[in-house]
VMD Tcl script that builds the backbone (N, CA, C; Angstrom):
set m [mol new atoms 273]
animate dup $m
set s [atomselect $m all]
$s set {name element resname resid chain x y z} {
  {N N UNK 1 A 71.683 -11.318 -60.927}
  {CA C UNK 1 A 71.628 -11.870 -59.585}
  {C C UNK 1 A 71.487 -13.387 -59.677}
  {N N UNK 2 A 72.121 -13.994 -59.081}
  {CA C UNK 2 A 72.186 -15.658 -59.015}
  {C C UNK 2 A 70.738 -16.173 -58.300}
  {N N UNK 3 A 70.563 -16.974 -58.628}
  {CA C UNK 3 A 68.522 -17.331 -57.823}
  {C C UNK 3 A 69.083 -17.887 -56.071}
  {N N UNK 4 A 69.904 -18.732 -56.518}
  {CA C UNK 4 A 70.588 -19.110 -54.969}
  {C C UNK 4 A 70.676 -17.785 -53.925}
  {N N UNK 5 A 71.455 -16.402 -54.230}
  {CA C UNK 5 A 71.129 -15.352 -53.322}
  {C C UNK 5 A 69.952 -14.772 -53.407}
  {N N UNK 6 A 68.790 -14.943 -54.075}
  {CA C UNK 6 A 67.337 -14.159 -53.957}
  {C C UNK 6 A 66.560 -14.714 -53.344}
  {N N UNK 7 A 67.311 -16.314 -52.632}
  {CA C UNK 7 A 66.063 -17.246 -52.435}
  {C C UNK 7 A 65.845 -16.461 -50.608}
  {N N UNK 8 A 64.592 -16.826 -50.316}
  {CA C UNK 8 A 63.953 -16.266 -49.018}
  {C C UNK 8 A 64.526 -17.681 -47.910}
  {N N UNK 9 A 64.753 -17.499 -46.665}
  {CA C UNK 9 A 64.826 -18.369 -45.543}
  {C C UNK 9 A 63.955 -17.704 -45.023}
  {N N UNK 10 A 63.178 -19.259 -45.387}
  {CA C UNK 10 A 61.843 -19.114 -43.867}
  {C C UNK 10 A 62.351 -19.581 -42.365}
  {N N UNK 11 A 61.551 -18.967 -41.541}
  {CA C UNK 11 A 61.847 -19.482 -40.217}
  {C C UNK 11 A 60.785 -20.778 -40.138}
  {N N UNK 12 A 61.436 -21.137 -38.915}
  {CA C UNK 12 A 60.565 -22.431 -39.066}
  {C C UNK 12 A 59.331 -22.909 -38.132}
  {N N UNK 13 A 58.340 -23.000 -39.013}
  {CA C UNK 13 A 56.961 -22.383 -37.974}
  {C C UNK 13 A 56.873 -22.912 -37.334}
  {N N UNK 14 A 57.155 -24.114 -36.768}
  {CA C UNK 14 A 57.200 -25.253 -35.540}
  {C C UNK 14 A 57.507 -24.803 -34.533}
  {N N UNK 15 A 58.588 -23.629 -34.192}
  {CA C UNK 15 A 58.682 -23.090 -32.784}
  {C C UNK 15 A 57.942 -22.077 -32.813}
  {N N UNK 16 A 57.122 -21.534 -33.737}
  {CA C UNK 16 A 56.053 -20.477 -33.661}
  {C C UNK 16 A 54.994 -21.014 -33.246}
  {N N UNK 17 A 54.408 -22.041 -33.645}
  {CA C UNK 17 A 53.042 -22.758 -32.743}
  {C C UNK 17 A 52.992 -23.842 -32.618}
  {N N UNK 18 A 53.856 -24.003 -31.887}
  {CA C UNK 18 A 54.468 -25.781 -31.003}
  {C C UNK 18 A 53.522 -25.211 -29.703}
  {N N UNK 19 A 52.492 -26.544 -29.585}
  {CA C UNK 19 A 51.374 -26.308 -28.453}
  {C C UNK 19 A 51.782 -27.089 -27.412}
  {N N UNK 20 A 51.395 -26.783 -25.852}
  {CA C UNK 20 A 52.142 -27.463 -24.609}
  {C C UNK 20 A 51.393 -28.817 -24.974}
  {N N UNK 21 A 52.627 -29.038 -24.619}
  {CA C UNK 21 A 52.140 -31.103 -23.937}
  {C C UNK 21 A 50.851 -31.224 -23.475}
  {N N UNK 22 A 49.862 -30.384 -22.550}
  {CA C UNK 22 A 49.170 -30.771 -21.891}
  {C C UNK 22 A 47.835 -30.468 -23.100}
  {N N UNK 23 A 47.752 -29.293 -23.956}
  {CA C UNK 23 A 47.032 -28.868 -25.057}
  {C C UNK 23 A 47.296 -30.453 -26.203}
  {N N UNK 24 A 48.225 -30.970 -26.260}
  {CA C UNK 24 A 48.112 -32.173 -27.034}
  {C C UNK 24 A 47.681 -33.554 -26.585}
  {N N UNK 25 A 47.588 -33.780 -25.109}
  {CA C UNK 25 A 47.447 -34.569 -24.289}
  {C C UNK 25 A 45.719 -34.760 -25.067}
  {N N UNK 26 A 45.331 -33.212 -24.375}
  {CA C UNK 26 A 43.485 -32.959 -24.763}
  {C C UNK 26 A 43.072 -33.639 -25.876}
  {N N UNK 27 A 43.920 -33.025 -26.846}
  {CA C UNK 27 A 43.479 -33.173 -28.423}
  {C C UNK 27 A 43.466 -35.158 -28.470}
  {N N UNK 28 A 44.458 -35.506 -27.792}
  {CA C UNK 28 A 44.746 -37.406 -28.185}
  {C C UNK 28 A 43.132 -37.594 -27.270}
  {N N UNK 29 A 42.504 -36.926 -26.221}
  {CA C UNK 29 A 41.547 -37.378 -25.345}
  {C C UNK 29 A 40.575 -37.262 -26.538}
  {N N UNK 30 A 40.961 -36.237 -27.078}
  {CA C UNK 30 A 39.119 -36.315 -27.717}
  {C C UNK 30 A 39.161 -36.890 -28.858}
  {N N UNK 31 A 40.542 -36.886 -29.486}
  {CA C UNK 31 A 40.252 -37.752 -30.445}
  {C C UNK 31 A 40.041 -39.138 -30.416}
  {N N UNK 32 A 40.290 -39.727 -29.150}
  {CA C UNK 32 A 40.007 -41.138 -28.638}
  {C C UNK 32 A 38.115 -40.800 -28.380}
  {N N UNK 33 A 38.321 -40.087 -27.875}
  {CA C UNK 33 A 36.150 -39.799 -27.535}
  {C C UNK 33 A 35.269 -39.854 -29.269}
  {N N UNK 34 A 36.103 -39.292 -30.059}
  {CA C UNK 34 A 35.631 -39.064 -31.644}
  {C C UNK 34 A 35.868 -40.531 -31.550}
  {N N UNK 35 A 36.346 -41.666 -31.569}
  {CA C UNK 35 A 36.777 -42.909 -31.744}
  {C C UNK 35 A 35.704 -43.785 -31.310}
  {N N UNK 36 A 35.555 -43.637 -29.852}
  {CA C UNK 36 A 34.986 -45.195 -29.007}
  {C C UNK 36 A 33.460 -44.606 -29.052}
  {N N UNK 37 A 32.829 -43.580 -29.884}
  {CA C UNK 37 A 31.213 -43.421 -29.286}
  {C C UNK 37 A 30.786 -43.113 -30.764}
  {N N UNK 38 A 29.522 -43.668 -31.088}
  {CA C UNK 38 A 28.859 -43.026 -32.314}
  {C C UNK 38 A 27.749 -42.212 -31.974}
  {N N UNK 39 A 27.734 -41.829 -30.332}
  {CA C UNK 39 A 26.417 -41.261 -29.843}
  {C C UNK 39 A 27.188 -39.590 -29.618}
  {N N UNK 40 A 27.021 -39.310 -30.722}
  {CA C UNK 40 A 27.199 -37.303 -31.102}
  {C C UNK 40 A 26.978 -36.617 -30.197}
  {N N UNK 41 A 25.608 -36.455 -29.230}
  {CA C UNK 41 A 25.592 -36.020 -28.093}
  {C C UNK 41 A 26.734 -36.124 -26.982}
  {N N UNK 42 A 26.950 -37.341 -26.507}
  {CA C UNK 42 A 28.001 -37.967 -26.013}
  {C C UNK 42 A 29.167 -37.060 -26.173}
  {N N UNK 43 A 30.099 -37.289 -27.439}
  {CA C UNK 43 A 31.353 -37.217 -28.070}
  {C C UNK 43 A 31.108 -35.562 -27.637}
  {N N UNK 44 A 30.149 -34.783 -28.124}
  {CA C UNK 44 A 29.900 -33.285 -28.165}
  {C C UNK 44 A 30.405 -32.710 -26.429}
  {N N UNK 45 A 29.365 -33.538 -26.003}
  {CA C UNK 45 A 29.191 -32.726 -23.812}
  {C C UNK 45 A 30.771 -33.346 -23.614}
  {N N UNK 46 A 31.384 -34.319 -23.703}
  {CA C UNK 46 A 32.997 -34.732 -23.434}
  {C C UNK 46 A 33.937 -33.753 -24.070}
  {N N UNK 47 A 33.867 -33.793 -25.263}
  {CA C UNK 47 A 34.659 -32.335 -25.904}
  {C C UNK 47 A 34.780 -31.451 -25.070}
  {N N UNK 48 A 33.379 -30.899 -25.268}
  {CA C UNK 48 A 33.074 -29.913 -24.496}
  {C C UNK 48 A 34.132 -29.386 -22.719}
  {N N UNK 49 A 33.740 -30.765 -22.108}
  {CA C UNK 49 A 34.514 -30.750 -20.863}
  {C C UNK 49 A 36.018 -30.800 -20.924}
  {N N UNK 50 A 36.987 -31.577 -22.194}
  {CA C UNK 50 A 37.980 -31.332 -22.145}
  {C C UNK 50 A 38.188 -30.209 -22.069}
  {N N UNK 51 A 37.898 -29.582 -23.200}
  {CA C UNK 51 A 37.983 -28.158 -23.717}
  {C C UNK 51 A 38.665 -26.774 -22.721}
  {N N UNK 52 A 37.136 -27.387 -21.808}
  {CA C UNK 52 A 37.039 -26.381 -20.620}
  {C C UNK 52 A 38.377 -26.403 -19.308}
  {N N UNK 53 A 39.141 -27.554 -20.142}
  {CA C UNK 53 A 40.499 -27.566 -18.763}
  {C C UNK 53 A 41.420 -26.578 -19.725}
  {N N UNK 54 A 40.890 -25.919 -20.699}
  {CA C UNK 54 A 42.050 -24.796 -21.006}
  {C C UNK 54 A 41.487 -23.416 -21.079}
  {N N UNK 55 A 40.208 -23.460 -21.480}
  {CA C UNK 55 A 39.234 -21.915 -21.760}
  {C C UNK 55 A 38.291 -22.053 -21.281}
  {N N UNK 56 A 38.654 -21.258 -19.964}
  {CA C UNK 56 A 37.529 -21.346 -18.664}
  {C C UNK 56 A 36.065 -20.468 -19.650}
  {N N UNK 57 A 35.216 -21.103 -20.639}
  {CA C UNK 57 A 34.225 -20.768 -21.024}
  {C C UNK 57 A 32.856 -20.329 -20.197}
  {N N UNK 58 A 32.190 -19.467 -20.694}
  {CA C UNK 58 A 31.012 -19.608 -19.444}
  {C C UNK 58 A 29.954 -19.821 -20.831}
  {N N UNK 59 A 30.148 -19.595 -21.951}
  {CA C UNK 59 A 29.174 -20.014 -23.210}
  {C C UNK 59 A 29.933 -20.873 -23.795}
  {N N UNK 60 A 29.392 -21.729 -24.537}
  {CA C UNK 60 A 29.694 -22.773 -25.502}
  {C C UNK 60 A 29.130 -23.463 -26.518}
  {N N UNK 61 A 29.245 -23.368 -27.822}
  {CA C UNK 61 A 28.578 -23.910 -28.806}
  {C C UNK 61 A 29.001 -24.838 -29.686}
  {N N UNK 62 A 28.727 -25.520 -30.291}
  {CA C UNK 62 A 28.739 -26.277 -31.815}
  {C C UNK 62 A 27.467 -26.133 -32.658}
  {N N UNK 63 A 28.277 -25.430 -33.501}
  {CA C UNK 63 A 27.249 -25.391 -34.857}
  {C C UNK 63 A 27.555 -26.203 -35.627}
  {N N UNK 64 A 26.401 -26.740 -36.754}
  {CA C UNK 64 A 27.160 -27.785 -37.636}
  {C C UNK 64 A 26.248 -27.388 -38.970}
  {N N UNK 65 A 26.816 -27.953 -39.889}
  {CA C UNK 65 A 25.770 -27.876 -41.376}
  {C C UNK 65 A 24.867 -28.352 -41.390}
  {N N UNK 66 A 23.729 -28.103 -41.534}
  {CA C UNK 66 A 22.041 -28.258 -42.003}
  {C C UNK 66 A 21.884 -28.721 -43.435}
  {N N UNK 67 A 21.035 -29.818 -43.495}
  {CA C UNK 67 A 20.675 -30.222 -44.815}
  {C C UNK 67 A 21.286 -29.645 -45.896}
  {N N UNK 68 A 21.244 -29.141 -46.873}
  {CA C UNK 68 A 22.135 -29.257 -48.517}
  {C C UNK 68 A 23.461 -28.177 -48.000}
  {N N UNK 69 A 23.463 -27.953 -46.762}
  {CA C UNK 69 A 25.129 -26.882 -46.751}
  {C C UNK 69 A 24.566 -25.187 -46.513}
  {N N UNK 70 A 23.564 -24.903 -46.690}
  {CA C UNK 70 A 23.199 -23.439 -46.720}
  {C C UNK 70 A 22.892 -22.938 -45.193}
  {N N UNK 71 A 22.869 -23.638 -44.398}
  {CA C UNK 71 A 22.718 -22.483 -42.991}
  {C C UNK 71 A 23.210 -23.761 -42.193}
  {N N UNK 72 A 23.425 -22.943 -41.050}
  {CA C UNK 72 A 23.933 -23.580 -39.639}
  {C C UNK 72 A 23.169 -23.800 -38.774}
  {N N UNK 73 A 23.247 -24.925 -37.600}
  {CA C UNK 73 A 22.396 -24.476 -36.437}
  {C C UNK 73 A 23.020 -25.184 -35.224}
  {N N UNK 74 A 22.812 -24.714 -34.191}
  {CA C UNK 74 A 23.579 -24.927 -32.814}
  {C C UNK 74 A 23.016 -26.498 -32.535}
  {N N UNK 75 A 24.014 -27.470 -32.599}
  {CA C UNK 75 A 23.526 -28.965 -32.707}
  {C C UNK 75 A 24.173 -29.116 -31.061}
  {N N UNK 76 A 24.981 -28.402 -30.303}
  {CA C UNK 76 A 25.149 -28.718 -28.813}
  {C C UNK 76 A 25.066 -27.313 -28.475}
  {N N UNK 77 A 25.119 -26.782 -27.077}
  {CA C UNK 77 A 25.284 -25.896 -26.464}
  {C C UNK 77 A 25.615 -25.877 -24.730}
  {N N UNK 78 A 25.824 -24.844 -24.331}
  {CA C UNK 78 A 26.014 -24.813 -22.605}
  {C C UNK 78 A 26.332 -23.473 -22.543}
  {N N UNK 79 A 25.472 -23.328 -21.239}
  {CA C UNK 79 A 25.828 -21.581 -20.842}
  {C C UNK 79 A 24.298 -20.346 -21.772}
  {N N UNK 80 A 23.403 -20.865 -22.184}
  {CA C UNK 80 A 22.100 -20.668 -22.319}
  {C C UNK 80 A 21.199 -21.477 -22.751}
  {N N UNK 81 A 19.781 -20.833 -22.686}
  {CA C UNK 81 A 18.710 -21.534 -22.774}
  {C C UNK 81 A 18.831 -22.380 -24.075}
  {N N UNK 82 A 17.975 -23.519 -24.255}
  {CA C UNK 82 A 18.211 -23.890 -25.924}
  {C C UNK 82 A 17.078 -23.012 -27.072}
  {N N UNK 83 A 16.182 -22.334 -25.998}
  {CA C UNK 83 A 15.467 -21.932 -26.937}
  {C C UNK 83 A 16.239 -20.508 -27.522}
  {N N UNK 84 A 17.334 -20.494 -26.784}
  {CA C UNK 84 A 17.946 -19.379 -27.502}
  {C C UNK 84 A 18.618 -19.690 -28.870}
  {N N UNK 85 A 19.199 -20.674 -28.216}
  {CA C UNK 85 A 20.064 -21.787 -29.142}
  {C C UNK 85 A 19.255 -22.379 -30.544}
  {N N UNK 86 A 18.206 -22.596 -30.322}
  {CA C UNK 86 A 17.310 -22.286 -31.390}
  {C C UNK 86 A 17.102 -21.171 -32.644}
  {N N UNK 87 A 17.120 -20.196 -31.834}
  {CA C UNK 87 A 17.015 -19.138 -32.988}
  {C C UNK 87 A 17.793 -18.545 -33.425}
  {N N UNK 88 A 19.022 -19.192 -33.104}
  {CA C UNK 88 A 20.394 -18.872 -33.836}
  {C C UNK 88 A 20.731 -19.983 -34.767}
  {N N UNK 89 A 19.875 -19.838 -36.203}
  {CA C UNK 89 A 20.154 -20.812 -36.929}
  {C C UNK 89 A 20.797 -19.787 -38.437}
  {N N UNK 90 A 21.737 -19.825 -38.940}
  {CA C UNK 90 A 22.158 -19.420 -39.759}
  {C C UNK 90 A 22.347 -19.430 -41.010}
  {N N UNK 91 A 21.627 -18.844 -41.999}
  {CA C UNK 91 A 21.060 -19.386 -43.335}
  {C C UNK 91 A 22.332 -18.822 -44.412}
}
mol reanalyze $m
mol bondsrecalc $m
mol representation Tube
mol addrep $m
């Protein structure tokens, strides 16, 4: 068999998850918000609100890494208490 006829044609994933204009619009917003603020809180609750013009959320979290990498813990939240948000720390 010649390698030229065994070779595979891929399709081309770009029309498989080519995201709307308005889903990339978001992404340039927040990555401008990741840009102009070093106040994490800030950058986090703005995310957050873009977010929500595509996935009408009624919970919402960010977890992030904890000291040496071994557990997680909810560094923003919305949609419960924080003391809940608290004890969802993940080792």
């Amino acid at each position: 068999m010649n390698p030229a006829q065994s070779r595979v044609e891929l399709a081309p994933a770009a029309t498989e998850t080519a995201l709307p204009a308005e889903v990339l619009a978001t992404l340039a917003e927040i990555g401008e918000g990741v840009n102009s603020s070093l106040d994490l809180d800030e950058v986090l609750a703005r995310t957050a609100a873009l977010i929500k013009r595509h996935i009408d959320y009624e919970i919402f979290g960010v977890l992030m890494i904890e000291g040496d990498g071994a557990y997680l813990r909810h560094r923003f939240s919305i949609g419960y208490p924080n003391d809940l948000a608290r004890i969802y720390a993940f080792p």
